[in-house]
N, C-alpha and C positions, 0 to 999 in steps of 0.2 A: 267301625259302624257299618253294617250293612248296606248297603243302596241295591234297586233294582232297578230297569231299562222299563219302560212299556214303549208296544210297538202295535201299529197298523198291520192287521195280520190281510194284506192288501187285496181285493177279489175275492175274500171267504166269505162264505155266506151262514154256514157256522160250525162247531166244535167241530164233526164229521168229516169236513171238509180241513182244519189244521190237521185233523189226527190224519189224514187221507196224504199229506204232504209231509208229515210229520213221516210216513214211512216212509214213502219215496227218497225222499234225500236221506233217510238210514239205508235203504237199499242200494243208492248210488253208491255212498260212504265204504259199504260192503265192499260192493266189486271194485273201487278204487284203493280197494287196501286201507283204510281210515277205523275199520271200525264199522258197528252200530251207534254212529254218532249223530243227531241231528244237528246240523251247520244251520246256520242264518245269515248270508253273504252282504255285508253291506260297506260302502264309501269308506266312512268315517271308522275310526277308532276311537272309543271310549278313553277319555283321558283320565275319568276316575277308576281304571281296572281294578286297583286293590281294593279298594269297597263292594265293587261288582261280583269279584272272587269272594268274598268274605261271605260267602251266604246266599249271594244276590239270585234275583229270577229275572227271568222277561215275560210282560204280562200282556198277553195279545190281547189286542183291541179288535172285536169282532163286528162288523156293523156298528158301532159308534158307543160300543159296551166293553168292558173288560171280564170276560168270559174263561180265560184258562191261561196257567203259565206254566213255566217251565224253569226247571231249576241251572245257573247259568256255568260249564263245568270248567271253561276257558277262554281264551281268544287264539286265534292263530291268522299269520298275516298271509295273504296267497296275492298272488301276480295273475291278472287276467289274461286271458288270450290277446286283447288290446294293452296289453303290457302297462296297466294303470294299478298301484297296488290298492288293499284291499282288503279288509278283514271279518274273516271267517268267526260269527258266536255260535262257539260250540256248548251245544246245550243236552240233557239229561231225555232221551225219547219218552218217558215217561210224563205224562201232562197232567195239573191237576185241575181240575175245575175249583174257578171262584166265585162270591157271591157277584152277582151283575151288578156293575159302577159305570156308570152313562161318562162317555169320556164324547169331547169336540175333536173333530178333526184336525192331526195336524201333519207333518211332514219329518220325514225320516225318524228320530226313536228322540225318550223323554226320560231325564231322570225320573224315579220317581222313590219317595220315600220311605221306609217301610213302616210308618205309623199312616202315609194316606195310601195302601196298599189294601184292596178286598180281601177278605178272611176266606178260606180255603171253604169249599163246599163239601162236607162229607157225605159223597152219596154213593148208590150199590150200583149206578148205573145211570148215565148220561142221559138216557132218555125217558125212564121212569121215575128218578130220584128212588128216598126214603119217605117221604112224607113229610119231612122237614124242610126244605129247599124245595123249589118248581126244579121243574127240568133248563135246562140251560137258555132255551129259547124263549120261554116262557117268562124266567127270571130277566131276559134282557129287555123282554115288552114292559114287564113289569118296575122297571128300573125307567126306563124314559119316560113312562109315566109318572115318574114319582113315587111308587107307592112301594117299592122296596130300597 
């Protein structure tokens, strides 16, 4: 069965700004020989991996919203410079936008299910939408108020 992570996309202010990071660490990835891979370096290792693999995403939480994820392609352990281990979610650079889901603040990353997981937004473009969907930011105002 499936599971996905959601995570505090921490200091964003919104999609622009993940997609903005989202290259960066594919460009490091680059020059360290990895790959166009985006990494997300955290403490903890998921102890459910084989569900996380099985389909899974990470669904950033942007401003206290759940706004866009990312599909989840592995895990890999790395050793820090302070020689603490550590592991590397390596994830798909490719992001899709979700419909906005008012999420509370919490601390380090959360299961989350893929039946209480936002339905993908089909749009031509981040900032204009299709007419269907508001634009991302829009959709998040609109989500803490209740009315999406």
């Amino acid at each position: 069965m499936t599971l996905h992570l959601m995570k505090l996309c921490a200091g964003a202010e919104s999609v622009e700004d993940l997609a903005a990071r989202i290259a960066y660490r594919c460009k490091v990835n680059k020059t360290a020989g990895r790959g166009t891979v985006h990494d997300h370096v955290t403490r903890m290792h998921p102890r459910r991996e084989a569900e996380l693999l099985d389909g899974g995403s990470i669904y950033w939480v942007i401003k206290g919203v759940i706004l866009a994820r990312q599909k989840i392609l592995g895990f890999e352990r790395r050793i820090g410079n302070d020689d603490i281990e550590r592991t590397a979610i390596l994830l798909d650079p490719a992001y899709v936008l979700t419909r906005p889901q008012p999420r509370r603040a919490f601390q380090g990353w959360r299961y989350l299910q893929s039946e209480d997981a936002p339905r993908d937004v089909k749009v031509q473009s981040a900032k204009t939408g299709n007419g269907k969907e508001p634009p991302p930011e829009l959709g998040a105002k609109l989500a803490e108020l209740g009315l999406l």
